[in-house]
Structures are given as structure tokens and as C-alpha cells.
DRENRO-5563 format. One record per residue: residue number from 1; x, y negated, z negated of N, C-alpha, C, O, CB in turn. Coordinates in steps of 0.1 Angstrom, whole numbers. Each point is the difference from the previous one (the first is absolute). Glycine has a CB too. Layout:
# DRENRO-5563
{i = NUM	n.u = X	n.v = Y	n.w = Z	ca.u = X	ca.v = Y	ca.w = Z	c.u = X	c.v = Y	c.w = Z	o.u = X	o.v = Y	o.w = Z	cb.u = X	cb.v = Y	cb.w = Z}
...
//
This chain:
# DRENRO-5563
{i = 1	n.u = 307	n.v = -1534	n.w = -1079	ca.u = 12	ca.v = -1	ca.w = 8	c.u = 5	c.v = -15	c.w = -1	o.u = 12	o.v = -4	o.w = 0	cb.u = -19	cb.v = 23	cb.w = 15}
{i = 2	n.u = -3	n.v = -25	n.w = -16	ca.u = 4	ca.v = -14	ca.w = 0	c.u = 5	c.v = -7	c.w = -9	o.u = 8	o.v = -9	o.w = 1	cb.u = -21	cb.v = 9	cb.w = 9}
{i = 3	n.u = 8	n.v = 7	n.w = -21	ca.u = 4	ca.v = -5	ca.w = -18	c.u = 19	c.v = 6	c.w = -1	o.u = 8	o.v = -7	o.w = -5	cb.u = -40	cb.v = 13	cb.w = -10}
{i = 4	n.u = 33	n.v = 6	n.w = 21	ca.u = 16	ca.v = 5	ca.w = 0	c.u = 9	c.v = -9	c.w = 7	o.u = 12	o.v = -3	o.w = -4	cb.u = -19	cb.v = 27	cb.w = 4}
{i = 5	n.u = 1	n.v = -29	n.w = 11	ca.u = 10	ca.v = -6	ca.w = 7	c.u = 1	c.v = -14	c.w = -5	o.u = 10	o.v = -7	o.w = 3	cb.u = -12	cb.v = 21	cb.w = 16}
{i = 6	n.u = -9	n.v = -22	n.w = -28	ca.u = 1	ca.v = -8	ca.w = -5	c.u = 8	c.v = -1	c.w = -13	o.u = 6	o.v = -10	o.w = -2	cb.u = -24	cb.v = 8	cb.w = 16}
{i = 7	n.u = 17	n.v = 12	n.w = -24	ca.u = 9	ca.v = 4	ca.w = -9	c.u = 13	c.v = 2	c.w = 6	o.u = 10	o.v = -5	o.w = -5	cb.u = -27	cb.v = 15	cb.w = -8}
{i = 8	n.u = 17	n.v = -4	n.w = 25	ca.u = 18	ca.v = 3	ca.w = 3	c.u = 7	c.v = -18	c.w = 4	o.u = 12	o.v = -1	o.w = 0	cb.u = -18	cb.v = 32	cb.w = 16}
{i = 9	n.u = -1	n.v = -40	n.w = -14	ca.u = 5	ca.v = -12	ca.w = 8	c.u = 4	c.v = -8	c.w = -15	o.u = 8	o.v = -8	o.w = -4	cb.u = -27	cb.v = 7	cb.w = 31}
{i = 10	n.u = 8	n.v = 7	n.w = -33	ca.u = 4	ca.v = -10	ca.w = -18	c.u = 12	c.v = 7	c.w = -2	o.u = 10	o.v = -7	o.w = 0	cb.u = -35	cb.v = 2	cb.w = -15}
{i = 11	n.u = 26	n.v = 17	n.w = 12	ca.u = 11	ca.v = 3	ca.w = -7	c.u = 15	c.v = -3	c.w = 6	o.u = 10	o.v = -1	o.w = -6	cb.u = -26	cb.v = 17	cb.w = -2}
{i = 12	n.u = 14	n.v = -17	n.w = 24	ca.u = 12	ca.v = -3	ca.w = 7	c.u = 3	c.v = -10	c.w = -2	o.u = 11	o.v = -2	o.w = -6	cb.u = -14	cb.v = 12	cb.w = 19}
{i = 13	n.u = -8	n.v = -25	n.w = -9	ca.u = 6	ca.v = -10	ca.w = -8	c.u = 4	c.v = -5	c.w = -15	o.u = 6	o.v = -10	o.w = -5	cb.u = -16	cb.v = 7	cb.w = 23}
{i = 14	n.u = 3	n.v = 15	n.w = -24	ca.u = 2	ca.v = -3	ca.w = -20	c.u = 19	c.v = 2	c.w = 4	o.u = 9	o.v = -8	o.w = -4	cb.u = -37	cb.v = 26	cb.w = -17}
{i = 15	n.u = 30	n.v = -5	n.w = 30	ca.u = 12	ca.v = 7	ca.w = -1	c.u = 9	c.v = -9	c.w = 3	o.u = 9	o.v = -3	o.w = -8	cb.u = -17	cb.v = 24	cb.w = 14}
{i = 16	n.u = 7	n.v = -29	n.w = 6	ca.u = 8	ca.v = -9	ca.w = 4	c.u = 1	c.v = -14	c.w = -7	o.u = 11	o.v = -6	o.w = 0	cb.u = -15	cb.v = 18	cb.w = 19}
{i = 17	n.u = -5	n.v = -17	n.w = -25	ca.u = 1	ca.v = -13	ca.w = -8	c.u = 10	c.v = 5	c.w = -12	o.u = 10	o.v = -6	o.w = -5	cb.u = -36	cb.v = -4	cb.w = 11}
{i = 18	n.u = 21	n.v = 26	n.w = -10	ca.u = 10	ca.v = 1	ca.w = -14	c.u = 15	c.v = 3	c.w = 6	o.u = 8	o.v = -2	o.w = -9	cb.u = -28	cb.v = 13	cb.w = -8}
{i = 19	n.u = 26	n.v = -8	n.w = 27	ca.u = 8	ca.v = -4	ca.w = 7	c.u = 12	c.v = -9	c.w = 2	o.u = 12	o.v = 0	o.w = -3	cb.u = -29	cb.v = 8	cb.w = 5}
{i = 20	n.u = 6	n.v = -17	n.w = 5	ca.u = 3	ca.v = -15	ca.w = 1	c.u = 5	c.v = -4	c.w = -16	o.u = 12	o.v = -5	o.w = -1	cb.u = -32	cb.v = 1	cb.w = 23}
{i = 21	n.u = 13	n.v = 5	n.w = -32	ca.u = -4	ca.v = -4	ca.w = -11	c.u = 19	c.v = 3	c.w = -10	o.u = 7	o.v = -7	o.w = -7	cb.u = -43	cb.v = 13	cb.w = 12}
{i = 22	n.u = 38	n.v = 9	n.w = 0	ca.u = 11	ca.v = 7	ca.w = -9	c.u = 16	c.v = -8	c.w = 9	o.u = 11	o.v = -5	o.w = -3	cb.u = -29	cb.v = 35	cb.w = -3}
{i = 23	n.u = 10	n.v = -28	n.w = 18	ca.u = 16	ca.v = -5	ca.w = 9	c.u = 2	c.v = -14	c.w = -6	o.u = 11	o.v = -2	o.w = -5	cb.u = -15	cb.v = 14	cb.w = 31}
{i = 24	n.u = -6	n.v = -23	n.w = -25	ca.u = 3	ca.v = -12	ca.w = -6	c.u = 2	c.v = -3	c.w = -13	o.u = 1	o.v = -12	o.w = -3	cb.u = -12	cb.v = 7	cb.w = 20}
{i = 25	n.u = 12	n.v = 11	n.w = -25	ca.u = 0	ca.v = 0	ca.w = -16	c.u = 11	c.v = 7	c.w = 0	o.u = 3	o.v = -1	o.w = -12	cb.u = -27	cb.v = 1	cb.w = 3}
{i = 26	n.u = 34	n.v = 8	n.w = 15	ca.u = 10	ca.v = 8	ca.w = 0	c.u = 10	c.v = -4	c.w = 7	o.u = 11	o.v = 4	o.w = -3	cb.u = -24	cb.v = 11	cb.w = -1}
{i = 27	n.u = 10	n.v = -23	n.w = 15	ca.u = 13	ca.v = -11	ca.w = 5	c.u = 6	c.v = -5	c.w = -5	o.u = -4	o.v = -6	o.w = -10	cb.u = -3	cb.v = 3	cb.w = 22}
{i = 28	n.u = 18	n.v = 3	n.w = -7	ca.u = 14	ca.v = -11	ca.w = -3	c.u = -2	c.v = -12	c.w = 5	o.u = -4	o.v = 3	o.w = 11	cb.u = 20	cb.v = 12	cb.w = -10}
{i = 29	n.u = -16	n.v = -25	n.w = -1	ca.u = -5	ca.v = -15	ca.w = 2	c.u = 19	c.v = -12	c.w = -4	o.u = 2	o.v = -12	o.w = 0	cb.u = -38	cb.v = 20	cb.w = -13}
{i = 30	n.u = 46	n.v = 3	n.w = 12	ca.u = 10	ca.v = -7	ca.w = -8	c.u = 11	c.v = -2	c.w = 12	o.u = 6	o.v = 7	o.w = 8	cb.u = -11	cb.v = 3	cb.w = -33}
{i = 31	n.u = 4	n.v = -25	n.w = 22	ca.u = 12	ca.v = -7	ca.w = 10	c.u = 11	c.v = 7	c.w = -1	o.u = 2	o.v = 5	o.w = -11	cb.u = -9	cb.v = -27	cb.w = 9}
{i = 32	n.u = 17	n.v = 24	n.w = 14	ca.u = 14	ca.v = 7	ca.w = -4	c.u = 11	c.v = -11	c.w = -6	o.u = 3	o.v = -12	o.w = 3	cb.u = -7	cb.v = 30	cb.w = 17}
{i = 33	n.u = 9	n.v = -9	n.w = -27	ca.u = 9	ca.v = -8	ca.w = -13	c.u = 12	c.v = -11	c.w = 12	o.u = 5	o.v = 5	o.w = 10	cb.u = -4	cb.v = 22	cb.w = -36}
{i = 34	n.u = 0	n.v = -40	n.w = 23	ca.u = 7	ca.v = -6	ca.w = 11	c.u = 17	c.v = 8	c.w = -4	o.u = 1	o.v = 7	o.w = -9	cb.u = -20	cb.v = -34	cb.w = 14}
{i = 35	n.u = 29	n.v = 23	n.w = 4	ca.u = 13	ca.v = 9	ca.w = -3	c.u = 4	c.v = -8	c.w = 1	o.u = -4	o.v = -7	o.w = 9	cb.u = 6	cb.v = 25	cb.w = -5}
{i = 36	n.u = 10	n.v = -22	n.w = -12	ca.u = 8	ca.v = -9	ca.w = -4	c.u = 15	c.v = 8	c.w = -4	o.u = 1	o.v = 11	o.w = -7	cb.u = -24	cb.v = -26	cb.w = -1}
{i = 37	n.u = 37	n.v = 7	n.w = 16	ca.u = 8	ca.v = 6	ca.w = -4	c.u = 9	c.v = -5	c.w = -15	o.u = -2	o.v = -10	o.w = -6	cb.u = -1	cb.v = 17	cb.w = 32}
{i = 38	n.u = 12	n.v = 1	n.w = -27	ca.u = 6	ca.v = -7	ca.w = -14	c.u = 12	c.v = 4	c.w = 3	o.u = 3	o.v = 9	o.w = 8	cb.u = -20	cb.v = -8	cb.w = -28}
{i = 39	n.u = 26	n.v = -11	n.w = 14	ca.u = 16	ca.v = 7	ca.w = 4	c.u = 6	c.v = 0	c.w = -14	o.u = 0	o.v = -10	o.w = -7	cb.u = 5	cb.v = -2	cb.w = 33}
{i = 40	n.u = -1	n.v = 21	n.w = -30	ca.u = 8	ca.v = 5	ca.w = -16	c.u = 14	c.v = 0	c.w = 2	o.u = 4	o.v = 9	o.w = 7	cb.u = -22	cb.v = 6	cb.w = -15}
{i = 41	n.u = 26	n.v = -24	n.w = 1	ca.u = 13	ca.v = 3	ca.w = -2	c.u = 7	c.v = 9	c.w = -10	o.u = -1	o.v = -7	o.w = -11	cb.u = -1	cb.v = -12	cb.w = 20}
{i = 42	n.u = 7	n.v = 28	n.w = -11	ca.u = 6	ca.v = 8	ca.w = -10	c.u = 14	c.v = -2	c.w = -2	o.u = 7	o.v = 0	o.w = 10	cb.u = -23	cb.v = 16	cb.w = -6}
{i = 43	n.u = 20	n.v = -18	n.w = -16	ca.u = 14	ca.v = -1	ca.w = -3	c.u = 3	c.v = 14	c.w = -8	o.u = -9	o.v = 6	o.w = -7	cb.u = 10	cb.v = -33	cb.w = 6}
{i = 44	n.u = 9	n.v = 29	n.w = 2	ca.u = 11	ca.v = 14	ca.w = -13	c.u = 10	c.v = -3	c.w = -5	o.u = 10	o.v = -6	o.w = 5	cb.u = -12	cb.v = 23	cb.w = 6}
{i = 45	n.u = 0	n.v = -12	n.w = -23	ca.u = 11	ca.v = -6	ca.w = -9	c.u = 12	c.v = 15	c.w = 3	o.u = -3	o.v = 9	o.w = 8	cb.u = -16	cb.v = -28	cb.w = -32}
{i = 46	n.u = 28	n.v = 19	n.w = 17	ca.u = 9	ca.v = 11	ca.w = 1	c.u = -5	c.v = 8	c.w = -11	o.u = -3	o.v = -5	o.w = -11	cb.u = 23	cb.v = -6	cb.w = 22}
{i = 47	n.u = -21	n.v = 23	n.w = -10	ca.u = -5	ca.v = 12	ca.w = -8	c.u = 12	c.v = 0	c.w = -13	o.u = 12	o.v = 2	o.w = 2	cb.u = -25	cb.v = 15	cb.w = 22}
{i = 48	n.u = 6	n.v = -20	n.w = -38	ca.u = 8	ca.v = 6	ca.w = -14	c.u = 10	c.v = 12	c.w = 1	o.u = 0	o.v = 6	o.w = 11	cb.u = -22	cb.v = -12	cb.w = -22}
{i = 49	n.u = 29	n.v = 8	n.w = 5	ca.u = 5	ca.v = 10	ca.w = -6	c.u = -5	c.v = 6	c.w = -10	o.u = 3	o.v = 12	o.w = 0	cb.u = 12	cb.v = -20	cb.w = 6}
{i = 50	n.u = -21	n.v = 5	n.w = -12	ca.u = -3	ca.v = 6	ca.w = -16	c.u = -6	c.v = 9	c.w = 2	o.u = -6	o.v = 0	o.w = 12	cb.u = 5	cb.v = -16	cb.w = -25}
{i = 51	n.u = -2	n.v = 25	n.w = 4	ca.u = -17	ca.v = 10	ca.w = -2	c.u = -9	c.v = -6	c.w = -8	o.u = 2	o.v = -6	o.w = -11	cb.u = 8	cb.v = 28	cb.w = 10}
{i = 52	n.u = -22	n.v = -20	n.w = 7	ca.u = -9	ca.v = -1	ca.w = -8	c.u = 0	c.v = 9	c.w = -13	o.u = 7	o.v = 10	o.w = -2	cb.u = -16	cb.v = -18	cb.w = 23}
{i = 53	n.u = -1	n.v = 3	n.w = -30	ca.u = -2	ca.v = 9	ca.w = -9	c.u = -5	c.v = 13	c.w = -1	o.u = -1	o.v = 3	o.w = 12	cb.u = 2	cb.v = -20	cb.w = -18}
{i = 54	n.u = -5	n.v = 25	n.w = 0	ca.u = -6	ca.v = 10	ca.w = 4	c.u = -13	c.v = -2	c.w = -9	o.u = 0	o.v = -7	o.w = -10	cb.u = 22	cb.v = 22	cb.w = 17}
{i = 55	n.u = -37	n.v = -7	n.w = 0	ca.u = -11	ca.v = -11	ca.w = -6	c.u = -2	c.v = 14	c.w = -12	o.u = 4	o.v = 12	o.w = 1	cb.u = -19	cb.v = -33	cb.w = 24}
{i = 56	n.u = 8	n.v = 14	n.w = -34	ca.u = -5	ca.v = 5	ca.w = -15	c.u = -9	c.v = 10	c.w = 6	o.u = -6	o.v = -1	o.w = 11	cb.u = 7	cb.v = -20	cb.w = -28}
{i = 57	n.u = -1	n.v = 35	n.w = 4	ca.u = -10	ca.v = 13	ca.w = 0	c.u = -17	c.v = -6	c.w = -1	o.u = -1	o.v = -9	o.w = -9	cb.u = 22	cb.v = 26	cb.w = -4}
{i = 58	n.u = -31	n.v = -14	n.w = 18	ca.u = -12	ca.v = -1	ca.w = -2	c.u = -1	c.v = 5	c.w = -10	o.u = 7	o.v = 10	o.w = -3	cb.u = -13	cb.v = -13	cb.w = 21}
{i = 59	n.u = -6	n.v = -4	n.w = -25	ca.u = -9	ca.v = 8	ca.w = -13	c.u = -7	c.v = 16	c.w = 7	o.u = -2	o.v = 10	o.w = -7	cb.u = -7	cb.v = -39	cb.w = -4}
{i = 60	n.u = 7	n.v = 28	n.w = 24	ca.u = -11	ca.v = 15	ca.w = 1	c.u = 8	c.v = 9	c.w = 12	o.u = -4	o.v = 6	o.w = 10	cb.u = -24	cb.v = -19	cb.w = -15}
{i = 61	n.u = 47	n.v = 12	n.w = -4	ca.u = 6	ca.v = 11	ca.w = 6	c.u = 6	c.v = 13	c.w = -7	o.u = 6	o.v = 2	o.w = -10	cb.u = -3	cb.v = -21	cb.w = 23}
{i = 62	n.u = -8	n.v = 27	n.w = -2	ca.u = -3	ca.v = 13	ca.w = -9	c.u = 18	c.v = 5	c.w = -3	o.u = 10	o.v = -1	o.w = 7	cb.u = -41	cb.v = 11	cb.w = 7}
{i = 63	n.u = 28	n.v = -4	n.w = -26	ca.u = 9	ca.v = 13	ca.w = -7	c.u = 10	c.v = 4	c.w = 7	o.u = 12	o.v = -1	o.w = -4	cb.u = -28	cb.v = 10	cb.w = -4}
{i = 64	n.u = 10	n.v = -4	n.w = 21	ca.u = 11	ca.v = 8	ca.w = 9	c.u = 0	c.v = 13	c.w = -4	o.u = -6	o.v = 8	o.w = 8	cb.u = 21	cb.v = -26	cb.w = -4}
{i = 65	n.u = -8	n.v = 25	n.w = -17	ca.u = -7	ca.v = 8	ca.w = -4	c.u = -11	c.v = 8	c.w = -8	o.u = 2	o.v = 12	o.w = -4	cb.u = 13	cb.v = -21	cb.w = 12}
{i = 66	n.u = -20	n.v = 6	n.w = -10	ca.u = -13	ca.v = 1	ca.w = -8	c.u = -9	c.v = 5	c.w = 11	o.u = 3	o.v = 0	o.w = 12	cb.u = 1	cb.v = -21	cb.w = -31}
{i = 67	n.u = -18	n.v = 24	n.w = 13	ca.u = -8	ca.v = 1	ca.w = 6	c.u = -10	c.v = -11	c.w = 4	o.u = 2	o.v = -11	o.w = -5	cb.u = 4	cb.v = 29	cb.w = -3}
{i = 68	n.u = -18	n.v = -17	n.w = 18	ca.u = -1	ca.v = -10	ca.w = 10	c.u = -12	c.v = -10	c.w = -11	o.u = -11	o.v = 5	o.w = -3	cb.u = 17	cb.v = 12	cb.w = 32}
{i = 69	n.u = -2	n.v = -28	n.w = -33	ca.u = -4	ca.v = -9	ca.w = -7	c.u = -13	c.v = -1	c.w = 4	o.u = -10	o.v = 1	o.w = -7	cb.u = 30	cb.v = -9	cb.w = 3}
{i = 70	n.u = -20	n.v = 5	n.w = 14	ca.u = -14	ca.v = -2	ca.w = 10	c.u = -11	c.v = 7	c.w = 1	o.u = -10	o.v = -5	o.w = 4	cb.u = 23	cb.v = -2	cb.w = 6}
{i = 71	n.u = -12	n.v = 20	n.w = -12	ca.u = -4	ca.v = 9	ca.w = 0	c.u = -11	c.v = 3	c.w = -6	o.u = 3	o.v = 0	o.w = -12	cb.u = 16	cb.v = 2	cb.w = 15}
{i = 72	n.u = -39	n.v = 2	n.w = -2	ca.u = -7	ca.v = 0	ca.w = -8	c.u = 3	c.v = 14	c.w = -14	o.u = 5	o.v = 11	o.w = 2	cb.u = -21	cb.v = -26	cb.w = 21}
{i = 73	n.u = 11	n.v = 11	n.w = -35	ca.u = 0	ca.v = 9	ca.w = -9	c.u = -8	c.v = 10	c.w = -3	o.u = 3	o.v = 10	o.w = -6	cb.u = 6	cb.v = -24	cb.w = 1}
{i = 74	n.u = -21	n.v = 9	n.w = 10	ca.u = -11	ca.v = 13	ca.w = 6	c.u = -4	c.v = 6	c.w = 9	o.u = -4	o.v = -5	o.w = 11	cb.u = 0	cb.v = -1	cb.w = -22}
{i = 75	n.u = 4	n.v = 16	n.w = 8	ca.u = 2	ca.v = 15	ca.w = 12	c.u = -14	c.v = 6	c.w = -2	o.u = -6	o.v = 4	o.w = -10	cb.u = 36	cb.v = 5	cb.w = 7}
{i = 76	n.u = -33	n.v = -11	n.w = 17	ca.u = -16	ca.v = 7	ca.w = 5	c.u = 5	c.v = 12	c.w = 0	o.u = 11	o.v = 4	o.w = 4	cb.u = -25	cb.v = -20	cb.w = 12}
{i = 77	n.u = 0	n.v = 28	n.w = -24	ca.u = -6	ca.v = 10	ca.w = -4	c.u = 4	c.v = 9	c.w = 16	o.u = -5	o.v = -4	o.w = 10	cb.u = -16	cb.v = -10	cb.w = -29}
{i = 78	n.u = 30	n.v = 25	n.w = 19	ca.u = -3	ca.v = 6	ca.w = 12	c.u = -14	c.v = 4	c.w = 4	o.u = -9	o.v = 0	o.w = -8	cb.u = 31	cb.v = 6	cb.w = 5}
{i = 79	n.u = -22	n.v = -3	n.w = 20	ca.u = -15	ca.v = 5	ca.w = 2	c.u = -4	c.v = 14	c.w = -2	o.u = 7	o.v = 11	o.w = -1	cb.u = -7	cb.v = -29	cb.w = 17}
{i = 80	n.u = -15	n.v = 16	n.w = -17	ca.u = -2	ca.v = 15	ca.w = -8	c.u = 2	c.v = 11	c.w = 14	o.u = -1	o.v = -4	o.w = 12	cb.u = -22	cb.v = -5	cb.w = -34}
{i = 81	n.u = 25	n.v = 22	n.w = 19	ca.u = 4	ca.v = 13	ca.w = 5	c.u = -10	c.v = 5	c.w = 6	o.u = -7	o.v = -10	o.w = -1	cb.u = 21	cb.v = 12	cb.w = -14}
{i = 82	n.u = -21	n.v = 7	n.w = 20	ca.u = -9	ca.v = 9	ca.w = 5	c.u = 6	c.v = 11	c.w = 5	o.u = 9	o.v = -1	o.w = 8	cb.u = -23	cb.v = -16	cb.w = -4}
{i = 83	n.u = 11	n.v = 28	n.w = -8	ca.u = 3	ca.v = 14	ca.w = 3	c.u = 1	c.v = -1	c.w = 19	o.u = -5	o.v = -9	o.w = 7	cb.u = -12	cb.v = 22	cb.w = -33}
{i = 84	n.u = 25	n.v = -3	n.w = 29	ca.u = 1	ca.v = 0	ca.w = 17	c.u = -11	c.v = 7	c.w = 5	o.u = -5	o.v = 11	o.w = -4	cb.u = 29	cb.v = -10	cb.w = 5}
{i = 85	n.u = -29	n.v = -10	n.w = 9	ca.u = -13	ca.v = 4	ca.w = 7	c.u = -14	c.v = -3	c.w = -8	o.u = -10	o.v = 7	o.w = 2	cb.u = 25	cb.v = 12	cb.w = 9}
{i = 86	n.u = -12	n.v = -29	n.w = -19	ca.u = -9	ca.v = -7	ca.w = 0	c.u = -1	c.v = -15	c.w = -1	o.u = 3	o.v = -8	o.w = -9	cb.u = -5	cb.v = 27	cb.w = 3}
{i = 87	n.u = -3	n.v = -20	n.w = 17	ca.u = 3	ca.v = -16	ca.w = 4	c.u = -13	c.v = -14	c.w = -9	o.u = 1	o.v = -12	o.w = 2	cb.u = 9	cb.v = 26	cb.w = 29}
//
């Protein structure tokens, strides 16, 4: 009886040191960032008239009509059949 309760007192404190051990190794220790304000002036110019250009076709734009470029070229084997009622 003596040896259990002496095993139970180790393991409590093993339990709690590892504990202790995870909480302190897993804390935040980090000063809060100080705050500082900033003041930004923005100016606007008056908006163009013009259009922009219109932007160039990509290299990996598809057909439109055609079929799907992208598309793999090999086609898995349907699965095999079994007679009904037999599973």
C-alpha cells in the first residue's frame, strides 16, 4: 500500500513539473508593440479622360471553341460488371 501511494506522489509531481515545464516554454514573454501615431497627407490629381489600353491575350487562353485543352488524354478502364445478385 505504501509503494502505490508512493508511486502515486511521484507521478503527480513528474505530472506537475511537466506542466510547469510546457506552460513556461509555451509562453509569450513579448513586450506590447509601443503605438505610435502617423499622420498621412493625400493629394488627387483630376482623373484623365483617355482609355486605357486594353491588355494583351495570354499564352494559356483557351479556343473557346474547341475542346477542353486541359483536359487529360487518358481514360480509365470502366469498372468490371458482376451478374445481379452477386455481390
Amino acid at each position: 500500500m505504501k509503494t502505490l501511494r508512493h508511486r502515486s506522489a511521484v507521478a503527480a509531481v513528474a505530472v506537475t513539473v511537466a506542466m510547469l515545464g510546457i506552460t513556461t516554454a509555451c509562453g509569450s514573454n513579448e513586450k506590447p508593440a509601443p503605438t505610435t501615431s502617423t499622420t498621412t497627407t493625400t493629394t488627387t490629381t483630376p482623373a484623365s479622360t483617355s482609355v486605357p489600353p486594353s491588355p494583351s491575350p495570354t499564352e494559356k487562353g483557351s479556343d473557346g471553341g474547341g475542346p477542353n485543352s486541359f483536359s487529360p488524354t487518358v481514360k480509365a478502364p470502366p469498372p468490371p460488371t458482376a451478374i445481379p445478385g452477386n455481390n
